[in-house]
C-alpha positions as CSV (number, residue, x, y, z in Angstrom):
1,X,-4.6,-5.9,-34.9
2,X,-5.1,-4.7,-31.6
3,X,-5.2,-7.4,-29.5
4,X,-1.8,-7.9,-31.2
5,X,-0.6,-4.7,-30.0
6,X,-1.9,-5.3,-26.6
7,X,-0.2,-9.1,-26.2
8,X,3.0,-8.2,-27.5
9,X,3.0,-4.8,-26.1
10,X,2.2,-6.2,-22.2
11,X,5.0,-8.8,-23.4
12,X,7.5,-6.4,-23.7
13,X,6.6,-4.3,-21.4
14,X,6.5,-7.2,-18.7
15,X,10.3,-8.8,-19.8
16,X,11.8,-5.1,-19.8
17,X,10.6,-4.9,-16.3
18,X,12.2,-8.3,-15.1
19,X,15.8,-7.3,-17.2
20,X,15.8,-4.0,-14.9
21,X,14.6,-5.6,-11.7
22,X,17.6,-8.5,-12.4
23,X,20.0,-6.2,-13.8
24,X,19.9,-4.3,-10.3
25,X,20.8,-7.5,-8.3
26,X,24.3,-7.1,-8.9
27,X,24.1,-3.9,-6.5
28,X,23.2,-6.5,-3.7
29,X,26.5,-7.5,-3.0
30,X,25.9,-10.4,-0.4
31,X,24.8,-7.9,1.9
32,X,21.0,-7.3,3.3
33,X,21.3,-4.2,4.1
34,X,21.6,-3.1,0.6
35,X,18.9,-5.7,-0.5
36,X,16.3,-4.1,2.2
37,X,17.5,-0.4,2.4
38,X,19.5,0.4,-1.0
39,X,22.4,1.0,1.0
40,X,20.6,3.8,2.7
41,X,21.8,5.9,-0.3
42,X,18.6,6.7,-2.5
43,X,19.1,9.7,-3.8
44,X,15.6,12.6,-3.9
45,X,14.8,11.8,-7.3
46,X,14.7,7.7,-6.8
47,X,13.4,8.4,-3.2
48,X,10.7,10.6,-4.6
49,X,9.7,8.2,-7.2
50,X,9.5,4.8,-5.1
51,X,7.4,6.5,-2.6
52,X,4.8,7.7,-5.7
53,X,5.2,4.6,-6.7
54,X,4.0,2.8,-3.5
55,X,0.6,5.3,-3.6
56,X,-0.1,5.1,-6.9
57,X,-1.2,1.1,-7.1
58,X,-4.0,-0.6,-9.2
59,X,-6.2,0.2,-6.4
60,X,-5.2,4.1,-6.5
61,X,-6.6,4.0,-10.3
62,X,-9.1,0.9,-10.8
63,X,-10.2,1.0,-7.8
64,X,-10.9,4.7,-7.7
65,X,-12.5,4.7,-10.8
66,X,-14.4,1.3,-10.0
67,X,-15.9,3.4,-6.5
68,X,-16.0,7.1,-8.2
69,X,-18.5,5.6,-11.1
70,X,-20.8,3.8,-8.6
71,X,-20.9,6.2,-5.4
72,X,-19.6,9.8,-6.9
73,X,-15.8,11.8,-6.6
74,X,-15.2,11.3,-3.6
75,X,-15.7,7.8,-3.1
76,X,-12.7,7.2,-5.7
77,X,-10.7,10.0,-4.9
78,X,-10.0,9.4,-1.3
79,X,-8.0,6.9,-2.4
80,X,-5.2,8.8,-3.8
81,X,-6.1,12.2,-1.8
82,X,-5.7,9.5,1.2
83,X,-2.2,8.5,0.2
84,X,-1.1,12.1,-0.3
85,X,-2.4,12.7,2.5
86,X,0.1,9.8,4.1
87,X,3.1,11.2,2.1
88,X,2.3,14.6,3.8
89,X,2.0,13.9,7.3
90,X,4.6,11.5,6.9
91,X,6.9,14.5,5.9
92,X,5.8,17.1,8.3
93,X,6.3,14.2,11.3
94,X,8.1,11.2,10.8
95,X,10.7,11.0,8.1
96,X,13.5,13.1,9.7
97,X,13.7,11.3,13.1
98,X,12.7,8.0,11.3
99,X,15.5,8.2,9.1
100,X,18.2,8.9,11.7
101,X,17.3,6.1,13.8
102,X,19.2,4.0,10.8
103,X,16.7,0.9,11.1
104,X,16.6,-1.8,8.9
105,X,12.4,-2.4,9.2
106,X,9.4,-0.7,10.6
107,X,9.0,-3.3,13.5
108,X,12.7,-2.6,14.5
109,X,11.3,1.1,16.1
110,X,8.8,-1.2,18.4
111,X,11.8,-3.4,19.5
112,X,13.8,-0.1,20.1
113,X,11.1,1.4,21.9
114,X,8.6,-0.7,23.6
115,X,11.0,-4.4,23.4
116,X,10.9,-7.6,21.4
117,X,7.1,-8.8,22.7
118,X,6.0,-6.0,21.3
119,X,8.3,-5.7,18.0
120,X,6.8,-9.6,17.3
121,X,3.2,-8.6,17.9
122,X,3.7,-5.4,15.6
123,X,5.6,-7.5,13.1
124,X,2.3,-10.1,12.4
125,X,-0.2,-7.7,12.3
126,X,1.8,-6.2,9.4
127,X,2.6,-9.2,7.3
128,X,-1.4,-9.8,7.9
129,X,-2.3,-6.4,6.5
130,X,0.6,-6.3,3.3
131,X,-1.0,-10.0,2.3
132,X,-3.5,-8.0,1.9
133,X,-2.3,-5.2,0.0
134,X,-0.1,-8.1,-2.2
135,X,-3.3,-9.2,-3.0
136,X,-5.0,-6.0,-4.1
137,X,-2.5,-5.6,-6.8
138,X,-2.7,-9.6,-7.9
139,X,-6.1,-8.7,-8.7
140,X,-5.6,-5.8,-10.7
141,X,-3.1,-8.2,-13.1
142,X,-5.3,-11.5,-13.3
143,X,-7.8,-8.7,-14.6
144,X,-5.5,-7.6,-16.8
145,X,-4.2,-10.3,-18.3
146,X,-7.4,-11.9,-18.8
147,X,-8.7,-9.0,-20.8
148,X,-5.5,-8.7,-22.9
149,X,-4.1,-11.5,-23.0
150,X,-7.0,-13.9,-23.1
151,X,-5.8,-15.9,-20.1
152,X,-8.0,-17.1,-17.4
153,X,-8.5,-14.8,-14.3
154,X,-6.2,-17.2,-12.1
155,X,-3.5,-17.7,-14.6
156,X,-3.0,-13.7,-15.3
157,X,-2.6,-13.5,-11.0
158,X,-0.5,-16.4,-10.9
159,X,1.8,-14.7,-13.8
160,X,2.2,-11.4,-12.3
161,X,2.8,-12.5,-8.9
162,X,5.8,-14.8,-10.5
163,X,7.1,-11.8,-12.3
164,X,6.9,-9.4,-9.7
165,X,8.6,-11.7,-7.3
166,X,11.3,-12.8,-9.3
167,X,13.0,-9.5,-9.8
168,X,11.8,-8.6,-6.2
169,X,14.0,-11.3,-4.8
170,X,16.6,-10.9,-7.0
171,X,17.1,-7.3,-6.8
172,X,15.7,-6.7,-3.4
173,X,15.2,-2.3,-3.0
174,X,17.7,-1.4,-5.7
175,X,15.3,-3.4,-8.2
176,X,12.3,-1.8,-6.6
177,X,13.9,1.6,-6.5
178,X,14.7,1.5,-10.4
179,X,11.6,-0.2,-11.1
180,X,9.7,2.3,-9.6
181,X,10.9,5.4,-11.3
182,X,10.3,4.0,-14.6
183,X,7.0,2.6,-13.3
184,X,5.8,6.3,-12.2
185,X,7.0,7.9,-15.4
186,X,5.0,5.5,-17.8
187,X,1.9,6.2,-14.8
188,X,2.3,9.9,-14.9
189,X,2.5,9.7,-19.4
190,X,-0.4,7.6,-19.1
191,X,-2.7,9.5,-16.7
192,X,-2.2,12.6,-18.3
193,X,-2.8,10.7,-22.2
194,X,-5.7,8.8,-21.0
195,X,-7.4,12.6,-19.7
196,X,-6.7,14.3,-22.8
197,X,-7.9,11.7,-25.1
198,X,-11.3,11.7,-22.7
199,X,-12.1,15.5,-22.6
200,X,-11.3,16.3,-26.3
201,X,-13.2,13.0,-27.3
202,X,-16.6,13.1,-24.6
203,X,-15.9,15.7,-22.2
204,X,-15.8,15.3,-18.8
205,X,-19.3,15.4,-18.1
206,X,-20.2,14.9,-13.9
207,X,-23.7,13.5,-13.2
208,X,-25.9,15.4,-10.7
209,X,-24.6,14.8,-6.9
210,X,-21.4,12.9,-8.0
211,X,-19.2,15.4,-8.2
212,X,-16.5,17.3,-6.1
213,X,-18.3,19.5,-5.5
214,X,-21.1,17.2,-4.3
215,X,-20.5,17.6,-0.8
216,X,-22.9,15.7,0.8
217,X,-20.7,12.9,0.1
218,X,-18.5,14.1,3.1
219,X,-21.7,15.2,5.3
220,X,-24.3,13.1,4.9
221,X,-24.1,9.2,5.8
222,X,-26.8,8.1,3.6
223,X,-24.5,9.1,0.6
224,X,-21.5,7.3,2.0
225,X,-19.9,10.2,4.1
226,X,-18.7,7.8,7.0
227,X,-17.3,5.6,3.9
228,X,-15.6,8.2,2.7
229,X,-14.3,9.4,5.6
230,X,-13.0,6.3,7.1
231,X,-11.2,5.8,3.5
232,X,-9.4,9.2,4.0
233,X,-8.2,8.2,7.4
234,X,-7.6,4.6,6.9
235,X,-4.8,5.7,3.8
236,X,-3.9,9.2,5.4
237,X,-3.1,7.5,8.9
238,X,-3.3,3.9,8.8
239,X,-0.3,3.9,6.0
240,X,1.9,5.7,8.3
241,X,2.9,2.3,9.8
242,X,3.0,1.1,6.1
243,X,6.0,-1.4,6.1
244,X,7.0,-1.0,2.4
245,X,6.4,2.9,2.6
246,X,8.6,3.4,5.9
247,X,11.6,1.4,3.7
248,X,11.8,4.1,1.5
249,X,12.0,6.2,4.7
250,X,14.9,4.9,5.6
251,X,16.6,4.5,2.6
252,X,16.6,8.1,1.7
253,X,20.1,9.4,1.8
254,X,19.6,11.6,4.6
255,X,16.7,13.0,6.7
256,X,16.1,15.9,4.6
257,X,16.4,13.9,1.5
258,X,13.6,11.8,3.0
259,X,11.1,14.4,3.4
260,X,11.6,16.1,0.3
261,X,11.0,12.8,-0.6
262,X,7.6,12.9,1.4
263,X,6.4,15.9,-0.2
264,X,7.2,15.4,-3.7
265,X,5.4,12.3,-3.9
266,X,2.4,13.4,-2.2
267,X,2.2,16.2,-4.6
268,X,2.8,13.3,-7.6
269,X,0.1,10.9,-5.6
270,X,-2.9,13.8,-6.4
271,X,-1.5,14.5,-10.1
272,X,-1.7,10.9,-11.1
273,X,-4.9,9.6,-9.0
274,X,-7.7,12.4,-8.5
275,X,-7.6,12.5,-12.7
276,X,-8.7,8.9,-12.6
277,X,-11.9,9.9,-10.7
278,X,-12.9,12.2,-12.7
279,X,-12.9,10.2,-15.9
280,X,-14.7,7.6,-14.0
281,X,-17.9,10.3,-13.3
282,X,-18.7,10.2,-17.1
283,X,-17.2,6.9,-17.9
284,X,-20.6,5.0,-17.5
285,X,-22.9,6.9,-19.4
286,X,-19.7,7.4,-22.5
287,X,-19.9,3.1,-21.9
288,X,-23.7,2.4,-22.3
289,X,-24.1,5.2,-25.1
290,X,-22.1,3.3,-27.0
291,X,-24.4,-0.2,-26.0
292,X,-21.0,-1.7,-24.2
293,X,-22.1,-3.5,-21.1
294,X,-18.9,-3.3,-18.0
295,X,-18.4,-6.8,-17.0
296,X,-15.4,-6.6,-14.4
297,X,-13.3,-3.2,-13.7
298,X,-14.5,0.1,-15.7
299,X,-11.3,0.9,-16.3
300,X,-10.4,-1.9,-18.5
301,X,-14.3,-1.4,-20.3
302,X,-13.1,2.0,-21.6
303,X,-9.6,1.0,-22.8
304,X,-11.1,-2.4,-24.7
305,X,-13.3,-0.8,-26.4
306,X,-13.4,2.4,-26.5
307,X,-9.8,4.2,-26.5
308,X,-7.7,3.6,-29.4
309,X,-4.9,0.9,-29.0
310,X,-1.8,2.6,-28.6
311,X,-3.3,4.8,-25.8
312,X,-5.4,2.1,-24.1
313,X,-1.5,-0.1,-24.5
314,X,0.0,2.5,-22.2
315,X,-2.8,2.8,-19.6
316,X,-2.0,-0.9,-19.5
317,X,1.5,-0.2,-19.1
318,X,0.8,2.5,-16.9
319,X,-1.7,0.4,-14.3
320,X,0.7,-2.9,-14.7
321,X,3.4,0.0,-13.6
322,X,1.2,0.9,-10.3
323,X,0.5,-2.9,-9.6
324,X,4.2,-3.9,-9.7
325,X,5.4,-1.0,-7.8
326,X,3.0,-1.9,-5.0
327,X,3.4,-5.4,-5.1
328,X,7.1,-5.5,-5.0
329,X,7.0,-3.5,-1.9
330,X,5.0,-5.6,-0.3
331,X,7.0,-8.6,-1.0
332,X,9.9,-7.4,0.2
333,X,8.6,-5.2,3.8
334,X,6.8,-8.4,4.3
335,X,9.2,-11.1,3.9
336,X,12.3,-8.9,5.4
337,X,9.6,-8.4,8.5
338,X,9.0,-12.1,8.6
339,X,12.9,-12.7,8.7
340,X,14.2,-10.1,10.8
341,X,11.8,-9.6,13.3
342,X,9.4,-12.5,13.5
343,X,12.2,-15.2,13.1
344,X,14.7,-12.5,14.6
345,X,17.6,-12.9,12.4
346,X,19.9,-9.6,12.3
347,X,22.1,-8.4,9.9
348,X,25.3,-9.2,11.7
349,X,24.1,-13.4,11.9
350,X,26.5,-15.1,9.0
351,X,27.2,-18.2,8.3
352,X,29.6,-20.1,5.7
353,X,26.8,-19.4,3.2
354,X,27.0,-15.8,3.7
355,X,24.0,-13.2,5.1
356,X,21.6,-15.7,6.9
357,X,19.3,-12.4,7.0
358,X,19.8,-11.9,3.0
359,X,18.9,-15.8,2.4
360,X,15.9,-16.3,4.5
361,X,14.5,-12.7,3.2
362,X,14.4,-14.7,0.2
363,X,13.2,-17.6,1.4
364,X,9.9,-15.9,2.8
365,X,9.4,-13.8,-0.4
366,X,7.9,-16.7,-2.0
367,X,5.7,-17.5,1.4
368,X,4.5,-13.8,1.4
369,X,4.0,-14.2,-2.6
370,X,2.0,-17.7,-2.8
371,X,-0.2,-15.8,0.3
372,X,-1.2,-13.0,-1.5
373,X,-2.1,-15.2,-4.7
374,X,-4.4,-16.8,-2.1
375,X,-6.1,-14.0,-0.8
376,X,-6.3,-12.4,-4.8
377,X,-8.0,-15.5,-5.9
378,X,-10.3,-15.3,-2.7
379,X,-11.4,-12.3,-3.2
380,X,-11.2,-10.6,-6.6
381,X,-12.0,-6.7,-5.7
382,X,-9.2,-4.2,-6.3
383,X,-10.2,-1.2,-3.7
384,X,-11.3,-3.1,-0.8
385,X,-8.2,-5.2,-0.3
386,X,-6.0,-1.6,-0.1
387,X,-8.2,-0.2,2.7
388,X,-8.5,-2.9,4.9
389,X,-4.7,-3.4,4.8
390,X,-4.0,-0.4,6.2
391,X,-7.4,-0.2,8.3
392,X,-5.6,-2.5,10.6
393,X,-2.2,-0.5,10.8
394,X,-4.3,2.6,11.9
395,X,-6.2,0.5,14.4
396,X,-3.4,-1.0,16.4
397,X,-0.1,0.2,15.5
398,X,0.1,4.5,14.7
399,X,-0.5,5.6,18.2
400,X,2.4,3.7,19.9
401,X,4.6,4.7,16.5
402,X,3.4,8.1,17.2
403,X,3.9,7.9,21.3
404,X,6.8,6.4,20.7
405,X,8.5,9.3,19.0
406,X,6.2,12.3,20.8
407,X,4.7,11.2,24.3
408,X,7.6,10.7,26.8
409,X,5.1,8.9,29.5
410,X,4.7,5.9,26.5
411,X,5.5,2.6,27.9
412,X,5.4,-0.8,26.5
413,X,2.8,-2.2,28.7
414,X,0.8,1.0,26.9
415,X,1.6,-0.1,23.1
416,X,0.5,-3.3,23.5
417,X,-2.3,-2.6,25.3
418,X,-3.2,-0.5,22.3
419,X,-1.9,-2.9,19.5
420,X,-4.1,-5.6,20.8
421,X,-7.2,-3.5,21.7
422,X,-7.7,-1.6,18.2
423,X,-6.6,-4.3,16.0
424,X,-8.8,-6.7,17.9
425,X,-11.8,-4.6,17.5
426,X,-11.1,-4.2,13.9
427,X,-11.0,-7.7,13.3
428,X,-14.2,-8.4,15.7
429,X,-16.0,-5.1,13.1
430,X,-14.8,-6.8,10.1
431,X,-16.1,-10.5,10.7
432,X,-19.2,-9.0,11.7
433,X,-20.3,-6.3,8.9
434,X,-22.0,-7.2,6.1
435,X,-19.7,-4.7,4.0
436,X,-16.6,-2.9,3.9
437,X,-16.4,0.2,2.5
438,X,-19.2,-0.4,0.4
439,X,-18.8,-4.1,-0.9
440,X,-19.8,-7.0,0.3
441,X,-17.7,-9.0,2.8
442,X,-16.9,-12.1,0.8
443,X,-13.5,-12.8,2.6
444,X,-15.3,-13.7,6.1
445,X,-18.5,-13.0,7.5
446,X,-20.7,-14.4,10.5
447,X,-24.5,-12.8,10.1
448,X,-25.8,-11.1,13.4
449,X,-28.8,-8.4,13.5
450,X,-26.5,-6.0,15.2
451,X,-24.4,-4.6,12.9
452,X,-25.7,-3.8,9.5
453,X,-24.6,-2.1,5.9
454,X,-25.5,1.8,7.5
455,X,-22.7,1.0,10.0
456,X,-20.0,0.7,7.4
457,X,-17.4,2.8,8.2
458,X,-17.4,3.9,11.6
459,X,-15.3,0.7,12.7
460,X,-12.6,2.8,11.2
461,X,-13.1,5.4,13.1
462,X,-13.8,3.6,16.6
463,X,-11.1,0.6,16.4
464,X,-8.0,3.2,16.7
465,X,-9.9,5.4,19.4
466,X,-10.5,2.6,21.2
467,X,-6.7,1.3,20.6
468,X,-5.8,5.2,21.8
469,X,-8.0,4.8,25.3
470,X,-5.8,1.7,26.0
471,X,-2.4,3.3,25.1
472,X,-2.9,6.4,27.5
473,X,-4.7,4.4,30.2
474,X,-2.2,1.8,30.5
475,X,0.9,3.8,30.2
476,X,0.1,6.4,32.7
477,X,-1.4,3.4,35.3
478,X,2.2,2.0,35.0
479,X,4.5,4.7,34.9
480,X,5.9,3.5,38.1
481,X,6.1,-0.2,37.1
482,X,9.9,-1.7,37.3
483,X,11.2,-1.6,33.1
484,X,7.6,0.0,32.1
485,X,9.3,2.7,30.5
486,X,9.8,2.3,26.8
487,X,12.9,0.8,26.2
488,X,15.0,4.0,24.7
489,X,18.2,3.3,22.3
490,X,20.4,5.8,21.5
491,X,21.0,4.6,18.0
492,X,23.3,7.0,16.6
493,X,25.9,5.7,19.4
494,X,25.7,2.7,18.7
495,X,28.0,0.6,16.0
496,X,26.6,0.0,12.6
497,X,26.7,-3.7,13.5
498,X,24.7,-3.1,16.6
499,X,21.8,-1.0,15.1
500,X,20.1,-4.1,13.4
């Protein structure tokens, strides 16, 4: 009877999803603008709700468990504190003058600011870093399906990545947008189900030093501090520069609308994810009290076999909802990214087949797509894939984003200095570490006696210092050079035709 419930339940659940996402299509109109922006007329509520929605992922919620059981609160919650985190910095310093620069994608500010070398250079690091994050949230639904609906591991990524893109490159943001608030809703009624049933069934019972209140998991190295750390900063900085996330940004109605926007979802982003880590603290000794043995994610362990169907069917619903939202994002930032500034088609290039820009942002949704199913069926881990995403955005790209908007003495010569410096030590950290934030480096790894597991962590902390060094360094040695200076646009002057 269950598994019924679950296969028809994902089913429906899954084909509702696609009908929305398709139904919003027609809002598209030919033009890419509204495919990649909405228009630039999200309104708070939708605005609030696809920015959750792009913090609350699979990793956010399997992931944090997955770490919170094996290393203690903090290991799972920085996750979601670490995306709140984003949201509110984000709010406090970005998304007014972000939003009233009217761009179409992130990479656009770099063009504006520093040129078109440097708007290229940005532009791969970040379709890089959101294969990544794609693949994260593959993961989640090849686990997923393969519990619940009995398919193989490879078939349930292959399946959600073909849903997910479908009504991604149909609908483009409008799709996303509506998507996303029903996606948060069904996360938020999930979450808050999942911890009720959990405390009035087992209690939430917190082992000795795993707690929140465990702080030596924030001090003390041996117990994963510099982890932990470098997860906090990695989300809470690193996805500043967030492609997908800084979409939403700018298709906020206006510049107050977008940090409203900010706010609420940071504030939605610690509702939905810290609960997660807290169920997770008891989770494994509720598992093997009951003589259930976890095989993949703990999170699907409790709602196989130990929540009753209905509820464990919306927890589904509710972490399918996350891995969707996340995934579509990533689709689209990456392909329209891939179009517009690596290829360098504009929104004003037509052709007797209509938007050029439209077409080949749908062109390189499948490319971006069929990536990420690599990378998910490369390396199976739901957490990992998240941080290292946005490790690489914090390493290279958030200081000259940052300089750009704060530090008049920034030049180009100065960004890429720094966009080449920490993303190349990132790289060089990550091929040489056994680890990454506590698992094993299974994606890429060359064995040296240098660099071993007690280091993991502090390459996120000494890539983007190192990336900083350059940036000052370089722009204040040439200051003086002829067309150093960052290349200022006074967008708002400028004709809607002209701004992308």
């Amino acid at each position: 009877m269950a598994e019924h419930i679950f296969f028809w339940g994902i089913i429906v659940f899954l084909l509702g999803t696609l009908g929305v996402g398709v139904w919003a299509s027609k809002q598209i109109k030919g033009d890419s603008v509204n495919y990649l922006v909405a228009g630039r007329g999200l309104v708070l509520p939708l605005a609030a709700a696809t920015l959750m929605a792009q913090s609350v992922d699979s990793n956010a919620t399997m992931g944090n468990m997955d770490l919170s059981s094996q290393f203690g609160f903090w290991a799972g919650a920085s996750l979601p504190l670490g995306l709140a985190l984003c949201l509110l910095l984000t709010a406090l310093f970005f998304a007014k003058p972000m939003n009233r620069m009217k761009l179409i994608t992130l990479p656009d500010f770099y063009r504006v600011k520093y040129g078109r070398r440097v708007e290229v250079v940005a532009s791969v690091i970040m379709v890089l870093s959101f294969a990544f994050l794609l693949a994260g949230n593959l993961v989640a639904g090849g686990f997923l399906f393969q519990g619940f609906l009995g398919t193989s591991y490879t078939a349930g990524v292959l399946l959600i990545a073909t849903i997910v893109f479908a009504y991604t490159a149909s609908g483009g943001l409008f799709a996303v947008a509506y998507t996303d608030a029903i996606q948060v809703a069904i996360a938020f009624l999930g979450t808050l189900a999942l911890l009720g049933f959990m405390s009035s069934s087992f209690g939430l019972n917190v082992p000795e030093g795993m707690g929140p209140l465990a702080l030596g998991q924030l001090v003390d190295p041996g117990q994963g501090a510099a982890v932990n750390w470098a997860t906090l900063l990695a989300l809470g900085l690193g996805d500043i520069v967030a492609i997908d996330f800084m979409a939403r940004v700018f298709a906020a109605e206006s510049p107050e609308t977008a940090q409203r926007a900010c706010l609420i979802g940071s504030l939605g982003t610690v509702i939905i994810g810290v609960p997660f880590a807290m169920m997770a603290l008891g989770t494994p000794g509720i598992l093997s009290g009951l003589g259930i043995q976890s095989d993949g994610p703990i999170l699907l362990s409790l709602l196989k076999n130990v929540a009753p169907p209905l509820l464990s069917l919306l927890v589904i619903a509710a972490i399918l909802s996350a891995s969707l939202s996340t995934a579509d994002g990533a689709i689209l930032g990456t392909s329209s990214v891939i179009a517009h500034n690596i290829l360098g088609v504009r929104h004003t290039d037509h052709n007797a087949g209509g938007d050029r820009l439209l077409a080949l942002t749908r062109t390189m949704a499948l490319v971006i797509t069929i990536l990420g199913v690599i990378f998910a069926l490369l390396v199976p881990q739901t957490g990992i894939l998240l941080l290292l995403a946005f490790d690489l955005g914090f390493a290279g790209l958030l200081v000259p984003l940052a300089g750009g908007l704060y530090w008049p003495k920034a030049t180009r010569y100065g960004a890429m200095a720094c966009i080449l410096v920490g993303t190349v030590a990132r790289l060089l950290f990550f091929v040489l570490m056994p680890t990454m934030f506590g698992a094993d480096n299974t994606l890429l790894y060359i064995p040296n006696p240098i660099f071993t597991a007690d280091f993991d962590g502090f390459p996120t902390l000494i890539s983007p210092l190192l990336g900083l060094a350059a940036f000052v360094i370089v722009s204040l040695m040439t200051q003086r050079s002829r067309g150093a200076a960052p290349e200022v646009v006074d967008l708002e002057a400028m004709q809607p035709a002209e701004r992308s």
